[in-house]
C-alpha positions as CSV (number, residue, x, y, z in Angstrom):
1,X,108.2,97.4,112.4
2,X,109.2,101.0,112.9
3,X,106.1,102.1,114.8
4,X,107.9,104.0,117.1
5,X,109.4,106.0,113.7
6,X,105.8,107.1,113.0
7,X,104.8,108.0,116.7
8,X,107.4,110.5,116.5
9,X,106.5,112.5,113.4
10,X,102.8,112.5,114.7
11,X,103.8,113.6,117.8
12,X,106.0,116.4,116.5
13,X,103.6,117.4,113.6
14,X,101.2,117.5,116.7
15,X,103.2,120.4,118.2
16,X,102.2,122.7,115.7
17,X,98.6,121.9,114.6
18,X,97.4,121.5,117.9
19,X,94.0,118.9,119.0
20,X,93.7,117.2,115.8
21,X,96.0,114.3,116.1
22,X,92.9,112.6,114.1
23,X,93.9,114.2,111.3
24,X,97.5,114.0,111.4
25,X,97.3,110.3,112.2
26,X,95.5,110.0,108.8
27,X,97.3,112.6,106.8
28,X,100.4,110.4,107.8
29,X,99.0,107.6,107.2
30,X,98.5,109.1,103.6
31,X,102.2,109.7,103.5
32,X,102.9,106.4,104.0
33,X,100.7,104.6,101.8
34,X,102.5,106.6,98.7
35,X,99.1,108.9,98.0
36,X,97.6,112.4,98.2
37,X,95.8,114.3,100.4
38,X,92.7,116.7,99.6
39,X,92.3,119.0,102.8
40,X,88.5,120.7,102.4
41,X,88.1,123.1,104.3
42,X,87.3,127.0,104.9
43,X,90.6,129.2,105.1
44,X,92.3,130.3,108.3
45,X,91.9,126.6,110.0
46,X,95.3,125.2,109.6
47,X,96.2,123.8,106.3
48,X,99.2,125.5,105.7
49,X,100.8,125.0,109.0
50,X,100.0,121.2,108.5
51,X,101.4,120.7,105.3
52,X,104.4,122.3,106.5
53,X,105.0,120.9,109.7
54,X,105.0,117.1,108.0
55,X,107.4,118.2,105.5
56,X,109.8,119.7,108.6
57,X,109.6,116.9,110.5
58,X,110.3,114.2,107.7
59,X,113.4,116.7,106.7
60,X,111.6,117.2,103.4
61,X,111.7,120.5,100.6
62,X,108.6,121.9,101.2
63,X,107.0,124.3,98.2
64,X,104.0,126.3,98.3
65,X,101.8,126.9,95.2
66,X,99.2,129.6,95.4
67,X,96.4,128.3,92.6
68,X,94.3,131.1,90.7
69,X,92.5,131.8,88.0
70,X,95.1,132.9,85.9
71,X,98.4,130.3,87.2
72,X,99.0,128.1,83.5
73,X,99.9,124.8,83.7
74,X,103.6,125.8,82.8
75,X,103.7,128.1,85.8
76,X,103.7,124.4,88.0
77,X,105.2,122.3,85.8
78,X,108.1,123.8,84.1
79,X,109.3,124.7,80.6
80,X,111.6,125.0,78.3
81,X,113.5,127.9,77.9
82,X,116.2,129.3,74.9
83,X,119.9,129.1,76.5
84,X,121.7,132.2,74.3
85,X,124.7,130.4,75.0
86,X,124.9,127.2,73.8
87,X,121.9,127.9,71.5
88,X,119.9,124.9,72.4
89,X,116.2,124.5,74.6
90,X,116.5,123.5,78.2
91,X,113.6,122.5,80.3
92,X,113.5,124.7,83.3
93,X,111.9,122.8,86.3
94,X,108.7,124.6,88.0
95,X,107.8,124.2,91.8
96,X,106.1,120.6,91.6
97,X,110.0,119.6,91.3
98,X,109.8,119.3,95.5
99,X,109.2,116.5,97.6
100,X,106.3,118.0,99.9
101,X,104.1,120.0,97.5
102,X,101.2,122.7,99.2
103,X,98.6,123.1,96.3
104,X,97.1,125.6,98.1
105,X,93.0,126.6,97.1
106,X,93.4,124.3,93.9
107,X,89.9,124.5,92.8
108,X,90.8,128.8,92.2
109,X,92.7,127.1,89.1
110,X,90.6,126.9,86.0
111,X,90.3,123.2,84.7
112,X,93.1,123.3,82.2
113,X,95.3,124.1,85.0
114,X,94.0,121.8,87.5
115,X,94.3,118.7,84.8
116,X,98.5,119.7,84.8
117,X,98.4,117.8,87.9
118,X,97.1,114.1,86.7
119,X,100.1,113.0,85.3
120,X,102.2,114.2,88.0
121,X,99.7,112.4,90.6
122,X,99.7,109.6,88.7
123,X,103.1,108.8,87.8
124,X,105.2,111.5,89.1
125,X,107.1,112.6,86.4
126,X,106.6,115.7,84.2
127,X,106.7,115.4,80.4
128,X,107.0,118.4,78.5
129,X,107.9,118.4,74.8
130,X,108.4,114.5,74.5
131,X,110.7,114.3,77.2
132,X,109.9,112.7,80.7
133,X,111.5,114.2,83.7
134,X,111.2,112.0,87.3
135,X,109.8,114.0,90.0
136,X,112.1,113.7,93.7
137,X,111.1,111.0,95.9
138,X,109.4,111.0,98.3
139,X,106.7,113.1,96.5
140,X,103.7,113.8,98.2
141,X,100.8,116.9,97.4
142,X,98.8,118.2,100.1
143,X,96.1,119.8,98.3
144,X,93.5,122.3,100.0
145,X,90.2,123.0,98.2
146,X,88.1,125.5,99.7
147,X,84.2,124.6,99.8
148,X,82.4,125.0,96.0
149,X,80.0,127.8,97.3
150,X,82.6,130.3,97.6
151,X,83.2,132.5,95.2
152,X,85.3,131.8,92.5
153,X,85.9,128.2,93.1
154,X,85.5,125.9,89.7
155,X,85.3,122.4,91.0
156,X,87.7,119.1,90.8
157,X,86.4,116.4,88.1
158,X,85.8,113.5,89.2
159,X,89.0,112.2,87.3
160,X,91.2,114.4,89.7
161,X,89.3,113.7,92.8
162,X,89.8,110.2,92.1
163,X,93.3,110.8,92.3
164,X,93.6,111.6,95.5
165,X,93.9,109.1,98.0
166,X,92.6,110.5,100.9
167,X,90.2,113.8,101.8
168,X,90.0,115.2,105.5
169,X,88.8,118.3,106.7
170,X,90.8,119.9,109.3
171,X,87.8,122.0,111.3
172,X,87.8,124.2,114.0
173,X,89.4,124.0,117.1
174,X,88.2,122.6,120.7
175,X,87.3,126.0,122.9
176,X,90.7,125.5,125.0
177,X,92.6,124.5,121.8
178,X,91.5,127.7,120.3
179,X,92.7,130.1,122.9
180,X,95.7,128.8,123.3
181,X,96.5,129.5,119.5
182,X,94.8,132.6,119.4
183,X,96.9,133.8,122.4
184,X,100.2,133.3,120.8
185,X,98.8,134.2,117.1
186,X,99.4,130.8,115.7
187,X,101.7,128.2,115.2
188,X,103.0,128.6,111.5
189,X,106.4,130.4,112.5
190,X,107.3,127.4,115.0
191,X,105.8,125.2,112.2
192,X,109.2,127.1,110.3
193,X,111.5,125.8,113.4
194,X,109.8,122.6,113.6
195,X,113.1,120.0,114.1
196,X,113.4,117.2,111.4
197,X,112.3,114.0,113.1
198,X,113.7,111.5,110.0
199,X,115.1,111.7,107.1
200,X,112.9,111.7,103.6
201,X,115.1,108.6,102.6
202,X,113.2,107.3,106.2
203,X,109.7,107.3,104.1
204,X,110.6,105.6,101.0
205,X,111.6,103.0,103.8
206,X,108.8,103.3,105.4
207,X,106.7,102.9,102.4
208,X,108.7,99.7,101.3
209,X,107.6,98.7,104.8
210,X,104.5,99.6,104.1
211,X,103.7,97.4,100.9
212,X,104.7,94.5,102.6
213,X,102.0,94.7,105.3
214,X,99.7,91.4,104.8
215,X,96.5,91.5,103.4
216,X,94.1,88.3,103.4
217,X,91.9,87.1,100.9
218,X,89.3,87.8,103.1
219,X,89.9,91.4,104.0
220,X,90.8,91.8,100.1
221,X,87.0,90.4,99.2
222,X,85.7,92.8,102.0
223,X,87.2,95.8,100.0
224,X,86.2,94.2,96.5
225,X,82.7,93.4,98.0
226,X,82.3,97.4,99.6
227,X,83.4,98.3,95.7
228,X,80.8,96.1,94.1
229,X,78.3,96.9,96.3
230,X,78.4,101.3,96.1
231,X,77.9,100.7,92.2
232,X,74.6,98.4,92.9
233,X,73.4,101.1,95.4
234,X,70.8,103.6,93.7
235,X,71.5,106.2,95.9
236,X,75.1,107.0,94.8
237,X,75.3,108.2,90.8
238,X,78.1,106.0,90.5
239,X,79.7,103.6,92.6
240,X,83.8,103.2,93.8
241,X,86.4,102.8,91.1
242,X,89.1,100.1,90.8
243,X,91.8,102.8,91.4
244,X,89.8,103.3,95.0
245,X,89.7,100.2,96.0
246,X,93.3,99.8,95.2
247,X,93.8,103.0,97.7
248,X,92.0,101.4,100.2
249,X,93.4,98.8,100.4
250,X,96.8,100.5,100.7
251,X,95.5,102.8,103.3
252,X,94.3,99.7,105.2
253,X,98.1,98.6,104.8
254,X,99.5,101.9,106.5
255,X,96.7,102.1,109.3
256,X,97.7,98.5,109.9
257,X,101.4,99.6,110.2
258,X,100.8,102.4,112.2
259,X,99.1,100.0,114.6
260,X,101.9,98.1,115.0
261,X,100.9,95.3,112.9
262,X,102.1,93.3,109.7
263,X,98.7,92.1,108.5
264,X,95.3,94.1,107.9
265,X,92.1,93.0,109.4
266,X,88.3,94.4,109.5
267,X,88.7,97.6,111.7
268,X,92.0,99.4,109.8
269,X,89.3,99.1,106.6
270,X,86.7,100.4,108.3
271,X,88.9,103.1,110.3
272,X,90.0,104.4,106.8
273,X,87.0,104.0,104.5
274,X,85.3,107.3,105.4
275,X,88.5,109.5,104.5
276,X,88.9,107.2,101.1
277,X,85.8,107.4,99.9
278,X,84.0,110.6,100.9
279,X,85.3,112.2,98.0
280,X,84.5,109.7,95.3
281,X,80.8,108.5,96.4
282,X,78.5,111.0,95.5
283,X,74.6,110.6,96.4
284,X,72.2,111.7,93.8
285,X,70.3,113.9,96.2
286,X,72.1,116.4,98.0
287,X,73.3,116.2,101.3
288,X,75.4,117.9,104.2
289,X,78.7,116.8,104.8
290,X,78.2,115.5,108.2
291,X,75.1,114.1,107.2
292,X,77.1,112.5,104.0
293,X,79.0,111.1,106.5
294,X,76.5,109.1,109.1
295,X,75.2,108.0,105.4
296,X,78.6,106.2,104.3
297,X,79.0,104.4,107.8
298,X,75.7,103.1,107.5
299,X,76.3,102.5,103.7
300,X,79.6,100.5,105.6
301,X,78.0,98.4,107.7
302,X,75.5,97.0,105.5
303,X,78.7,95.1,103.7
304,X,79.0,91.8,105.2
305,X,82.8,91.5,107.4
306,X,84.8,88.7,106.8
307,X,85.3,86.3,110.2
């Protein structure tokens, strides 16, 4: 087990984006199960900085893309272009070629734009024109959506949500936090100067590790169960999909892993289900986030636990 591997890109992520190891725990343990990340969250609280610190410290190439209303889907993906010289088409590779990819305020794209992504989430490749282009391993988007009641925001489909593994928000900082960062004006440029921890050949290793992490029949029926059971509940318009179960699951695996362990139990399900599923179960009357929250847990514990 290389737990001690993992301890040190938290810890150095945790240099720069300072009192939320929370989050950094789980937007690692993203990394590591092979998803996505959705970051939610007003600007100015430290997206940016995160995205870029994990791709330092894993050694990564690290690309920005600034989504608006007018980026097309060509402007991410690529496309082909007429060489004068040997008078022949050659596809010409956009910024998604990358392995740590900052889709920064993706709900600012309209929805033609924002559907560019789901075969590149899904399969990472690019196919333009009837050819198929892989996409650098490890890949890994960090996408940041900025609440829906600002303006000019059109929001994710479900389909695209779905897609992402995980959602956190990053939130403000603690009161001594805070003035600490405001005092040296932030920690983006160390975030630029942040040294490489491992190397991005590490995390497909990692991940490989990852996969192998045990997972009962019982904990498997839990996460089946906690599927079967949001689509019988009334108060969600529709329950879990098979893809999210198959993402918990595989987040369970990486919390597990982080811990130390080679098999899942109970807790690493329940430790990950909030930041799997907040994004996907959607309750027919509206609701707070925090108070969408307390509602999932208690959603949680009414699914029976294995022994």
């Amino acid at each position: 087990m290389d737990k001690s591997v993992v301890e040190r890109v938290v810890s150095a992520v945790c240099e720069v984006v300072k009192g939320k190891e929370k989050q950094v725990r789980l937007g690692v343990c993203c990394l590591l199960a092979g998803g996505h990340l959705l970051l939610e969250d007003l600007p100015g609280t430290g997206k940016t900085t995160f995205a870029l610190a994990l791709a330092r410290a894993i050694d990564c190439e690290f690309r920005r893309i600034q989504f608006t209303s007018d980026l097309l889907p060509s402007d991410i993906l690529g496309t082909e272009v007429y060489d004068s010289r040997t008078g022949e088409f050659r596809f010409r590779k956009g910024p998604v070629f990358t392995n740590v990819l900052l889709a920064d305020e993706i709900n600012r794209a309209t929805p033609r734009t924002q559907s560019a992504f789901m075969e590149v989430m899904s399969e990472g490749k690019v196919s333009v024109s009837g050819i198929s282009v892989a996409l650098p391993q490890p890949f890994f988007i960090i996408a940041t959506q900025n609440p829906a009641d600002l303006y000019g925001t059109y929001p994710l489909p479900e389909s695209q949500l779905d897609r992402f593994m995980m959602r956190l928000e990053m939130g403000y900082p603690d009161f001594d936090v805070e003035v600490e960062i405001v005092k040296v004006g932030g920690f983006y440029k160390k975030a630029l100067e942040l040294e490489p921890v491992i190397k991005g050949e590490k995390v497909i290793e990692l991940r490989e590790q990852v996969e192998k992490v045990r997972v009962s029949e019982s904990v498997l029926g839990y996460i089946v169960r906690i599927g079967e059971k949001s689509r019988l509940n009334e108060s969600f318009r529709f329950g879990l999909s098979t893809r999210a179960l198959i993402d918990l699951k595989r987040a369970s695996q990486a919390w597990a892993f982080m811990k130390g362990r080679d098999y899942v139990i109970p807790d690493d399900v329940k430790e990950v289900f909030p930041f799997v599923v907040h994004h996907r179960l959607w309750f027919r009357d509206e609701v707070s986030p925090a108070v969408k929250g307390a509602l999932l847990l208690e959603f949680l514990e009414s699914v029976q636990v294995p022994l």
